[in-house]
PLY file of the C-alpha trace (Angstrom):
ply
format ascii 1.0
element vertex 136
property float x
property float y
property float z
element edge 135
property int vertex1
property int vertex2
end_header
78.03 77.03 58.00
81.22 75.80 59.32
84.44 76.08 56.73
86.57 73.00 55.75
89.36 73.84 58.51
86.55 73.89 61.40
85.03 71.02 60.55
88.53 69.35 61.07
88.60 70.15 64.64
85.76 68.80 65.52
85.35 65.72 67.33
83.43 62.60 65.37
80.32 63.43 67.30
80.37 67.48 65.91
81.69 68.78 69.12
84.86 70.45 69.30
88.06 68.22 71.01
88.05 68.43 74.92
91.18 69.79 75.69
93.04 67.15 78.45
94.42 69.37 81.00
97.13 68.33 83.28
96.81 67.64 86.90
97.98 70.96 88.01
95.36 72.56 85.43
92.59 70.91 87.19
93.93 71.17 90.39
94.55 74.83 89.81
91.27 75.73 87.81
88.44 73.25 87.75
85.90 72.54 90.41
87.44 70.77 93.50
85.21 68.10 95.12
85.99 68.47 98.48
85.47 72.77 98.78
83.35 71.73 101.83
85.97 69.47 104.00
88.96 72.30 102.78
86.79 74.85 104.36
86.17 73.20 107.75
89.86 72.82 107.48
90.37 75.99 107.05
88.50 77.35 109.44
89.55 74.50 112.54
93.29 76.08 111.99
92.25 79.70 111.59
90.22 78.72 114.67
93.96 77.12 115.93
95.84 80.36 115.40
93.84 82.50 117.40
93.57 80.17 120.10
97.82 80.18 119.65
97.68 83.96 119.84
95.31 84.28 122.86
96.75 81.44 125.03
100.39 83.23 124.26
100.02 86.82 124.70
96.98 86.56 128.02
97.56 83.17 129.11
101.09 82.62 129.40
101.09 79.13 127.86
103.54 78.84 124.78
103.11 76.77 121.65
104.02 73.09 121.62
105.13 72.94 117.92
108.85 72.92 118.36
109.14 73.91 114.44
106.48 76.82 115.32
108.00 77.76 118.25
111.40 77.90 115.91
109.37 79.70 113.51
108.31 82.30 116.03
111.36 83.24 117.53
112.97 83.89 113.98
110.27 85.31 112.16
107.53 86.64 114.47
103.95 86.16 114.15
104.01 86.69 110.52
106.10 83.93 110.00
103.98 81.50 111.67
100.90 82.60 110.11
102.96 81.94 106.58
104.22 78.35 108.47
101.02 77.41 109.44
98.55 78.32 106.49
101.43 76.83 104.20
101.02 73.56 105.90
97.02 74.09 105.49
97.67 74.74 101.66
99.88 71.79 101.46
97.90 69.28 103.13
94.64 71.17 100.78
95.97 70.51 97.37
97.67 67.08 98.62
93.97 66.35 99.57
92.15 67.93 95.77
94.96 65.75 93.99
94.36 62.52 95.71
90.41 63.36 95.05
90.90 62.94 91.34
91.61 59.52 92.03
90.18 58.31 95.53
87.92 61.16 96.81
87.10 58.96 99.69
90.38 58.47 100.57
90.87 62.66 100.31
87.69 63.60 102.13
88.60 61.22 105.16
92.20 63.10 105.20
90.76 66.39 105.50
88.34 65.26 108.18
90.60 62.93 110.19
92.82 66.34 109.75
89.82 68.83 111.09
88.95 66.48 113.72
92.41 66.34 115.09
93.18 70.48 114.94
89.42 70.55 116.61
90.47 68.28 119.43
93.79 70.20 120.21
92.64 73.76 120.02
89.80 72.51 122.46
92.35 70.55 124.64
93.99 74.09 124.74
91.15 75.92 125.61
90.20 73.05 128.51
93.57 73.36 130.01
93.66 77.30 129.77
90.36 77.33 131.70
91.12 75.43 134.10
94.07 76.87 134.63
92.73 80.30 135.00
89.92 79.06 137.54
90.31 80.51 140.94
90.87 77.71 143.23
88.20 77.22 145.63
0 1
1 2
2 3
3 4
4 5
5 6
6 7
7 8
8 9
9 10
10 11
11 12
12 13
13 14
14 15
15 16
16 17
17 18
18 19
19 20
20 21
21 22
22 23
23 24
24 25
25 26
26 27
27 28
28 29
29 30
30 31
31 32
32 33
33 34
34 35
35 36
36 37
37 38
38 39
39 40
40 41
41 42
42 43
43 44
44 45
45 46
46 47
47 48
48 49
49 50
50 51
51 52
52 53
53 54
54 55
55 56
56 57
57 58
58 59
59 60
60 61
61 62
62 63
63 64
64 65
65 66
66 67
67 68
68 69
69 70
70 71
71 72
72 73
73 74
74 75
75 76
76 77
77 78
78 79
79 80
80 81
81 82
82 83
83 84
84 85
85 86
86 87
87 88
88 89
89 90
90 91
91 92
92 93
93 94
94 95
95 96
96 97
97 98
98 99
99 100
100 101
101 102
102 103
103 104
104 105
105 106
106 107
107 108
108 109
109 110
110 111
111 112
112 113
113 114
114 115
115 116
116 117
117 118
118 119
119 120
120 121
121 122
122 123
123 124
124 125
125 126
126 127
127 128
128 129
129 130
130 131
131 132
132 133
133 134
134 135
């Protein structure tokens, strides 16, 4: 049986209050509604760095990021990873908080975003192949 000081906290309906959590709360700790499109993110710029790191070190191409390319001279590798996975975190949680309020909005950012990493790592790839192809 529930004492006089618990049945205070409870809501009208016998349920305890929902506690309203800030945006950053939710952002942080609840369920995200767009896991799917902020893994195919993910994924298209891991899928960008290697293709970064192969055309650099076996194909002699270099990056056309002037920032990376800044990046990579002063910090090394390590330092673009950190550059570019901040930028994917950044554009990720820019993408869960405009979800809580237009998740059609947020899921066509992350896939307009996907779609455009997709298209440049395989422009990359294109122009490294035929680059490499003997001449004939």
């Amino acid at each position: 049986m529930p004492t006089q000081a618990d049945q205070r906290r409870l809501s009208p309906n016998g349920q305890p209050p929902r506690r309203r959590s800030s945006w950053w709360w939710a952002l942080v700790f609840e369920h995200r509604p767009l896991e799917h499109e902020s893994c195919v993110f993910l994924l298209v710029n891991l899928a960008d760095v290697v293709a970064t790191a192969w055309l650099t070190h076996a194909g002699g191409f270099r990056e056309a990021n002037r920032i990376a390319v800044w990046v990579l001279q002063h910090w090394g590798w390590r330092g673009l990873l950190a550059y570019k996975f901040g930028l994917v975190a950044i554009i990720c949680l820019l993408a869960q908080a405009i979800a809580r309020r237009r998740p059609d909005t947020a899921r066509q950012l992350l896939n307009g975003a996907s779609i455009l990493f997709a298209v440049i790592v395989l422009a990359a790839v294109v122009v490294a192949a035929v680059g490499s192809a003997p001449a004939g």
